[in-house]
LUMVEXNU-608541 format. One record per atom (N, C-alpha, C, O): x, y, z; atom name; residue in one letter. Coordinates in Angstrom, 3 decimals. Each point is the difference from the previous one (the first is absolute). Example, Ala and Ser with C-alpha at 12.3 -4.5 7.8 and 13.67 -1.06 7.14 Angstrom:
BEGIN
+----------+----------+----------+------+-----+
|        X |        Y |        Z | atom | res |
+----------+----------+----------+------+-----+
|   13.190 |   -5.690 |    7.800 |    N |   A |
|   -0.890 |    1.190 |    0.000 |   CA |   A |
|    0.900 |    1.200 |    0.000 |    C |   A |
|    1.036 |   -0.019 |    0.665 |    O |   A |
|   -1.386 |    1.069 |   -1.385 |    N |   S |
|    0.820 |    1.190 |    0.060 |   CA |   S |
|   -0.770 |    1.090 |    0.730 |    C |   S |
|    0.509 |    1.108 |    0.169 |    O |   S |
+----------+----------+----------+------+-----+
//
This chain:
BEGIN
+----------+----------+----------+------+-----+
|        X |        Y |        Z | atom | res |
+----------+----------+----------+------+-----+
|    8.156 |  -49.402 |  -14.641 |    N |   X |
|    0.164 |    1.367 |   -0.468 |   CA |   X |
|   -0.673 |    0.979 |    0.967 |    C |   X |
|    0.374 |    1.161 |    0.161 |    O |   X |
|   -1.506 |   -1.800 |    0.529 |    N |   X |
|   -0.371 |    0.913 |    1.052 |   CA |   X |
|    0.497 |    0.557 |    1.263 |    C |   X |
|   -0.135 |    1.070 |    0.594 |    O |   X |
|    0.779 |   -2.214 |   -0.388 |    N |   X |
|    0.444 |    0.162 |    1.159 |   CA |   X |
|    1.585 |    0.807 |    0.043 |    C |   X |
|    0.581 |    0.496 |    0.965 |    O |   X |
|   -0.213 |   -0.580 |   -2.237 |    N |   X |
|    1.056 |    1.087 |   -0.491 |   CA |   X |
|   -0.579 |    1.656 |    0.310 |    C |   X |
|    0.289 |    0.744 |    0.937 |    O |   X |
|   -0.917 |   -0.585 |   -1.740 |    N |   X |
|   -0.803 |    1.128 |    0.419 |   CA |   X |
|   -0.290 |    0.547 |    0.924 |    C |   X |
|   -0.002 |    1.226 |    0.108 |    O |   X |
|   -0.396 |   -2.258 |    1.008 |    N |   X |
|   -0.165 |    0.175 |    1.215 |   CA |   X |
|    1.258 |    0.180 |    1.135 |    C |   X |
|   -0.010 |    0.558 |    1.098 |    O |   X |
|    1.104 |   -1.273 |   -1.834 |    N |   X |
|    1.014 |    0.002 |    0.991 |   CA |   X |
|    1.144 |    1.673 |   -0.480 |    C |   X |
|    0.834 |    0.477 |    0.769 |    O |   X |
|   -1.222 |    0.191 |   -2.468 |    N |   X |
|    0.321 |    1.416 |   -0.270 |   CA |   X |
|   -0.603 |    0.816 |    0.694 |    C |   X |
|    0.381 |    1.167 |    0.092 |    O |   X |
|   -1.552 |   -1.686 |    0.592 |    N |   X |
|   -0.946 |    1.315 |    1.293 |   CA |   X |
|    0.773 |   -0.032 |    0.600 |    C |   X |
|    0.849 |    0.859 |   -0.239 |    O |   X |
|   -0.485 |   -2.054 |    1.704 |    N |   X |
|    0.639 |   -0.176 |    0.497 |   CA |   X |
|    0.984 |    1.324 |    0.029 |    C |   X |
|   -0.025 |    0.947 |    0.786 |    O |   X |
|    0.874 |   -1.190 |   -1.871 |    N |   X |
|    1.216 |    0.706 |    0.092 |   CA |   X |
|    0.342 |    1.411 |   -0.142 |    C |   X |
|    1.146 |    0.413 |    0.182 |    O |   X |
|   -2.373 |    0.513 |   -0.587 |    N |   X |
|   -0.696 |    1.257 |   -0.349 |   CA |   X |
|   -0.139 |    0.351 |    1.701 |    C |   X |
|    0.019 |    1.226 |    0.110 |    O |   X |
|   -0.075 |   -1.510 |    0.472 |    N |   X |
|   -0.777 |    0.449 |    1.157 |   CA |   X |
|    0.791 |    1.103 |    0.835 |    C |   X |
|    1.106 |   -0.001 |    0.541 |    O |   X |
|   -1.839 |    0.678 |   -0.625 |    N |   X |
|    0.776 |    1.554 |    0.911 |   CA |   X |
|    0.378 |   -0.084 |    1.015 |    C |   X |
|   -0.578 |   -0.810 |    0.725 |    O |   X |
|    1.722 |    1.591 |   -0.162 |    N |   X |
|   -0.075 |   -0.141 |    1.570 |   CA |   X |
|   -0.998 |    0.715 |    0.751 |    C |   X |
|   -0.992 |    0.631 |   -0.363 |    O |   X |
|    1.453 |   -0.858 |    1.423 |    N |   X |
|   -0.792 |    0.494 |    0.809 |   CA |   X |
|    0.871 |    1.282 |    1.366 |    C |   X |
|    0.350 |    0.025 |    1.180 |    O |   X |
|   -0.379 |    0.674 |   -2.180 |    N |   X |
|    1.081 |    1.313 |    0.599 |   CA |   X |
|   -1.278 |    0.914 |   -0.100 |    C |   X |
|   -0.647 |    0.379 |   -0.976 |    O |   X |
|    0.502 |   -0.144 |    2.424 |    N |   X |
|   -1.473 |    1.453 |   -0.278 |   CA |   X |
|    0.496 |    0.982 |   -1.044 |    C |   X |
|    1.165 |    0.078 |   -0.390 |    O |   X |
|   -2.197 |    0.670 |   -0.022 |    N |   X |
|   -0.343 |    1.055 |   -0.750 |   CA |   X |
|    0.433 |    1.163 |    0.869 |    C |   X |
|   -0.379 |   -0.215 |    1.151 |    O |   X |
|    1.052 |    1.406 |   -1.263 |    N |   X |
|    0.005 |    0.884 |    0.609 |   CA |   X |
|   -1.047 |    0.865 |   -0.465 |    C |   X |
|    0.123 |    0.465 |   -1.133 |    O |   X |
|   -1.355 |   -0.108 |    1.968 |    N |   X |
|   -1.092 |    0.751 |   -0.039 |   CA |   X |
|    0.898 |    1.782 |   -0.336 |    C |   X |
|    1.109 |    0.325 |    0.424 |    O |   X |
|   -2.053 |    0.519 |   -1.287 |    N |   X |
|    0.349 |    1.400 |   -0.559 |   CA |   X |
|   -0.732 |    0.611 |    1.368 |    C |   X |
|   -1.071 |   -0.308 |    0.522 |    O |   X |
|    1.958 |    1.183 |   -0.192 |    N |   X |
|   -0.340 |    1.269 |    0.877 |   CA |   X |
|   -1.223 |    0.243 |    0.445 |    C |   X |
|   -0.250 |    0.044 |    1.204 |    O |   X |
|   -0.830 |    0.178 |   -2.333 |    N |   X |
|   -1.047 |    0.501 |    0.132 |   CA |   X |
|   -0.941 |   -1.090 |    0.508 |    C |   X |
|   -1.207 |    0.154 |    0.190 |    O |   X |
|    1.785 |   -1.081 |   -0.028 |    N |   X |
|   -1.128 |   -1.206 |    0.461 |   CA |   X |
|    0.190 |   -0.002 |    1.587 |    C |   X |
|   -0.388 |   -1.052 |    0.509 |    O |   X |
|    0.770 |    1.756 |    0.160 |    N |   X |
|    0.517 |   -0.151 |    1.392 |   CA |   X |
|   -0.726 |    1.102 |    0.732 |    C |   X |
|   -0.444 |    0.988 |   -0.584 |    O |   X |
|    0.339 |   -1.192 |    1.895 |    N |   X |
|   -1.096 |    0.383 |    0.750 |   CA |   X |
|    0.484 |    1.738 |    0.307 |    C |   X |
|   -0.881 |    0.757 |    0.408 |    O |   X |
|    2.014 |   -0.324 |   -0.586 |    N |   X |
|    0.696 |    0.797 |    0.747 |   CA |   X |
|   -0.238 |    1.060 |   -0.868 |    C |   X |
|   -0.325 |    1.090 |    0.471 |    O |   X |
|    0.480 |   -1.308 |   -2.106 |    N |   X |
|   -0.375 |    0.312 |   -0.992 |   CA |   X |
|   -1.265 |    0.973 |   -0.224 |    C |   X |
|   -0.064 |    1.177 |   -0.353 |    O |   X |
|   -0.950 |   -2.157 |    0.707 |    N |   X |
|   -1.343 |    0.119 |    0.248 |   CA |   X |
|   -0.489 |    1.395 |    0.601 |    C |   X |
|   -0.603 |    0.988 |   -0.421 |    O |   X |
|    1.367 |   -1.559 |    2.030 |    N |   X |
|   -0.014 |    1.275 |    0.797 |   CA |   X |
|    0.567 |    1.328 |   -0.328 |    C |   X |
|   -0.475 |    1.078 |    0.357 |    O |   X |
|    1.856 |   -1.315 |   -1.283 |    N |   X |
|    0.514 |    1.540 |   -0.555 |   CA |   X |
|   -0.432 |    0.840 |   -0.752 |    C |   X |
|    0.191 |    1.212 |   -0.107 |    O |   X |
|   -1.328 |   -2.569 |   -0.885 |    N |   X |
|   -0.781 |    1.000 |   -0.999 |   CA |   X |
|   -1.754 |    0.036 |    0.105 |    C |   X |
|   -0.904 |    0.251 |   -0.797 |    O |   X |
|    0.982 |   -0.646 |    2.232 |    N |   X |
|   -1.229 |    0.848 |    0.123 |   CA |   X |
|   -0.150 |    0.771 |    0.953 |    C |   X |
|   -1.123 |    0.402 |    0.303 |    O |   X |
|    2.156 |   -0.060 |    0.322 |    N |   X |
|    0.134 |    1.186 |    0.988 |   CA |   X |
|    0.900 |    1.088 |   -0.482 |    C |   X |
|   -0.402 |    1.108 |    0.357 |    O |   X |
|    1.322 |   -1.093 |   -0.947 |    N |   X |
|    0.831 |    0.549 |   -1.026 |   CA |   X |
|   -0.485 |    0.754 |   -1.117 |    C |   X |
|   -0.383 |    1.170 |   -0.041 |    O |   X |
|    0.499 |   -2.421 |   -1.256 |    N |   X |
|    0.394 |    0.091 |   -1.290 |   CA |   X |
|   -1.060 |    0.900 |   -0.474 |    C |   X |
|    0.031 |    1.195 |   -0.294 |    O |   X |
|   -1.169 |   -2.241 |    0.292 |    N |   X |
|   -1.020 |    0.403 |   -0.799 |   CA |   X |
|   -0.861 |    1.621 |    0.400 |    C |   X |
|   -0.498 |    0.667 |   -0.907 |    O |   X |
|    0.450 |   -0.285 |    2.160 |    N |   X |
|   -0.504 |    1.001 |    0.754 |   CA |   X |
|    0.768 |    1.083 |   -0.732 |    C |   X |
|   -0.562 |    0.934 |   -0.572 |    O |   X |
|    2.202 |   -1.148 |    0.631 |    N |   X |
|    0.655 |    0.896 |   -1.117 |   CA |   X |
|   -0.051 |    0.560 |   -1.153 |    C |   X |
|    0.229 |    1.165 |   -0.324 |    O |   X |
|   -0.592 |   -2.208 |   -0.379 |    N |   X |
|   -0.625 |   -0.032 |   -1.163 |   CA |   X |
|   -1.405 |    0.838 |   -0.117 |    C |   X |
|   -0.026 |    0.924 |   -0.813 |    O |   X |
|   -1.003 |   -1.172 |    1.498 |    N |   X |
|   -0.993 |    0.486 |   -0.237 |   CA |   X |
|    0.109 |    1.525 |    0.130 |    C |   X |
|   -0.535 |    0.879 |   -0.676 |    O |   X |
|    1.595 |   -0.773 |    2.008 |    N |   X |
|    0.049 |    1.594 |    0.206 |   CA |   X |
|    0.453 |    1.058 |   -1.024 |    C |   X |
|   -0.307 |    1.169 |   -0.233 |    O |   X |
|    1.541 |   -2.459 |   -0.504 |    N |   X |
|    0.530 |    0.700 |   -1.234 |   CA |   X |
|   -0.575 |    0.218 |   -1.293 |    C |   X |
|    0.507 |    0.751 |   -0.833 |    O |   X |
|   -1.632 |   -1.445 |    0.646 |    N |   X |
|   -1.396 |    0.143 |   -0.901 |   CA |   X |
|   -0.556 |    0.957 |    0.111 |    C |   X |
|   -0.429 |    0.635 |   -0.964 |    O |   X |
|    0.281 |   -0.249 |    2.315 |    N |   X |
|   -0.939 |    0.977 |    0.703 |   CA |   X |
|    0.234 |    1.529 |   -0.672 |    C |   X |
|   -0.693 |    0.671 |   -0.765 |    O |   X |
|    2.271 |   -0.386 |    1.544 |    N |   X |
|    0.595 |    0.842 |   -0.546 |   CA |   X |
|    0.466 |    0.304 |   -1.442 |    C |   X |
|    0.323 |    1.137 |   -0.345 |    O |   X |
|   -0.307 |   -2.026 |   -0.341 |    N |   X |
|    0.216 |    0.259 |   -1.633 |   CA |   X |
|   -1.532 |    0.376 |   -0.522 |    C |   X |
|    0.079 |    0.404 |   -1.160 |    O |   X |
|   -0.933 |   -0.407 |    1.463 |    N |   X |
|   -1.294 |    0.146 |   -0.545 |   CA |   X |
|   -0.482 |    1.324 |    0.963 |    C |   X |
|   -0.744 |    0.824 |   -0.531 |    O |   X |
|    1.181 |   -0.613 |    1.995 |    N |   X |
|   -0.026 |    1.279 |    0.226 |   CA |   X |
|    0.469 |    1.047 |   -1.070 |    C |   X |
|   -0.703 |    0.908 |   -0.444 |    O |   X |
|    2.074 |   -1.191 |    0.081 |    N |   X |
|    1.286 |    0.724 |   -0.590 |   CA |   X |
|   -0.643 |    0.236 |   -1.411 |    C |   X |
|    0.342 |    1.022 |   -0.596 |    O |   X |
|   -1.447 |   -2.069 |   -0.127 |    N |   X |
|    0.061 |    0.270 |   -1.016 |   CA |   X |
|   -1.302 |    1.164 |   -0.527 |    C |   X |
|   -0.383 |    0.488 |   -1.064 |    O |   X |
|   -0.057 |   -0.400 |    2.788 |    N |   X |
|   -1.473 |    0.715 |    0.042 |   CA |   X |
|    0.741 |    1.648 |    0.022 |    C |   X |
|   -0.507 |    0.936 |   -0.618 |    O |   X |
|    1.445 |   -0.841 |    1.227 |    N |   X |
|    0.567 |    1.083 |    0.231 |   CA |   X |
|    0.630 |    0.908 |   -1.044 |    C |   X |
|   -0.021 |    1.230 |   -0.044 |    O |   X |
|    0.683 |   -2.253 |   -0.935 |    N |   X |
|    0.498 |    0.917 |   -0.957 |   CA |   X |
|   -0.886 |   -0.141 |   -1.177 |    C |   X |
|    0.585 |    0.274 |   -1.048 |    O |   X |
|   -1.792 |   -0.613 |    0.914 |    N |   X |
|   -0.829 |    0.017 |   -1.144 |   CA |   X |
|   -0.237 |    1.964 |   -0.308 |    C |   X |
|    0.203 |    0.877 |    0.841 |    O |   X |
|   -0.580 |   -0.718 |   -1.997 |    N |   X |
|    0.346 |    1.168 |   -0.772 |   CA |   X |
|   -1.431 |    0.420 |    0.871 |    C |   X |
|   -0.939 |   -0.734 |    0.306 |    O |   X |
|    1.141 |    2.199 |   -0.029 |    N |   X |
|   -1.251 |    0.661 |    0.462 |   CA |   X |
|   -1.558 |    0.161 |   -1.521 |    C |   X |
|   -1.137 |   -0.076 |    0.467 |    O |   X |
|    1.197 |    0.194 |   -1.428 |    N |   X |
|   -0.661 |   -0.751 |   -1.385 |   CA |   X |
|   -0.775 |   -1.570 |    0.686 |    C |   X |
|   -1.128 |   -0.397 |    0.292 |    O |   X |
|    2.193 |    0.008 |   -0.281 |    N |   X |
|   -0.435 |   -1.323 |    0.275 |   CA |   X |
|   -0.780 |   -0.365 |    1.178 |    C |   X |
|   -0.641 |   -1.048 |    0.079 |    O |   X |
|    0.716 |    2.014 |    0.914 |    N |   X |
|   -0.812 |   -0.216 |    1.290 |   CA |   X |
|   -1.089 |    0.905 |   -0.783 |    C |   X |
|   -0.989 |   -0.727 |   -0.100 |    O |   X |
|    0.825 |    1.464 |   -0.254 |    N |   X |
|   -1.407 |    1.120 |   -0.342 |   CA |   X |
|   -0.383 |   -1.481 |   -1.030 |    C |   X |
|   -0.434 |   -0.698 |    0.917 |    O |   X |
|    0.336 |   -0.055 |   -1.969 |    N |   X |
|   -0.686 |   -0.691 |   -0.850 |   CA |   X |
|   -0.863 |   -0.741 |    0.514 |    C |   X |
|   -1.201 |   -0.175 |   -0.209 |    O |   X |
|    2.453 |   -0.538 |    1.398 |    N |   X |
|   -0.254 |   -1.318 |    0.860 |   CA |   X |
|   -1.994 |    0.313 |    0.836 |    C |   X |
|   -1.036 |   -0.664 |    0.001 |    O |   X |
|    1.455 |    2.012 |    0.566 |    N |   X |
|   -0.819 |    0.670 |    0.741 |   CA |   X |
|   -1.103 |   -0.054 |   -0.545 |    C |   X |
|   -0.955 |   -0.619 |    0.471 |    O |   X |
|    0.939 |    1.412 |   -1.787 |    N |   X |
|   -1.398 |    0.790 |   -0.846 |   CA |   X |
|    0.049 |   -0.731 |   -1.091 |    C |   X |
|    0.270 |    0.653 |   -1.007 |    O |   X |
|   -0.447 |   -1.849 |    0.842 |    N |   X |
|   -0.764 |   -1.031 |   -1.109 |   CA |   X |
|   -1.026 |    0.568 |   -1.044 |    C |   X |
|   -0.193 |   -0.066 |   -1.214 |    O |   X |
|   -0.403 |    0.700 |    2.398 |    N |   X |
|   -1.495 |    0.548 |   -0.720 |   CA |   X |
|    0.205 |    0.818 |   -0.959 |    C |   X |
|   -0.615 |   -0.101 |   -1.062 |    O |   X |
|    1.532 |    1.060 |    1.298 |    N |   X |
|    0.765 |    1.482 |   -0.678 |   CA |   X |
|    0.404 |   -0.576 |   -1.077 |    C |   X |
|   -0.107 |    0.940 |   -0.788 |    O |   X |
|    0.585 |   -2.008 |    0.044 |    N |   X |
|    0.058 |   -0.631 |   -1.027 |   CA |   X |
|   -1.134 |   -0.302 |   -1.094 |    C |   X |
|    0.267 |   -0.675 |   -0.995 |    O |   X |
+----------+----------+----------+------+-----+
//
């Protein structure tokens, strides 16, 4: 009975056809998003938090300011 068992492994056995690796695991990748991507990103952070300094209500800059005045 064991060796039954043993001979159903046998027959389970995967091939052996590589895996095609995802995009992001590749060297080229690497290089696009760290000379690229991410630098983009940060700049576009940058500017949304500029943008959001800019249109804050003039109220809201005097509070921010004078804490104390409270």
């Amino acid at each position: 009975m064991l060796t039954d068992e043993l001979d159903l492994m046998k027959e389970n056995q995967v091939s052996d056809i590589p895996e095609k690796k995802p995009f992001y695991y590749s060297k080229w990748w690497l290089v696009v998003w760290s000379l690229f991507i991410w630098p983009i990103g940060l700049i576009m952070l940058w500017g949304y938090f500029a943008n959001m300094h800019k249109t804050e209500m003039p109220r809201t800059r005097l509070i921010k300011d004078n804490l104390e005045d409270l």
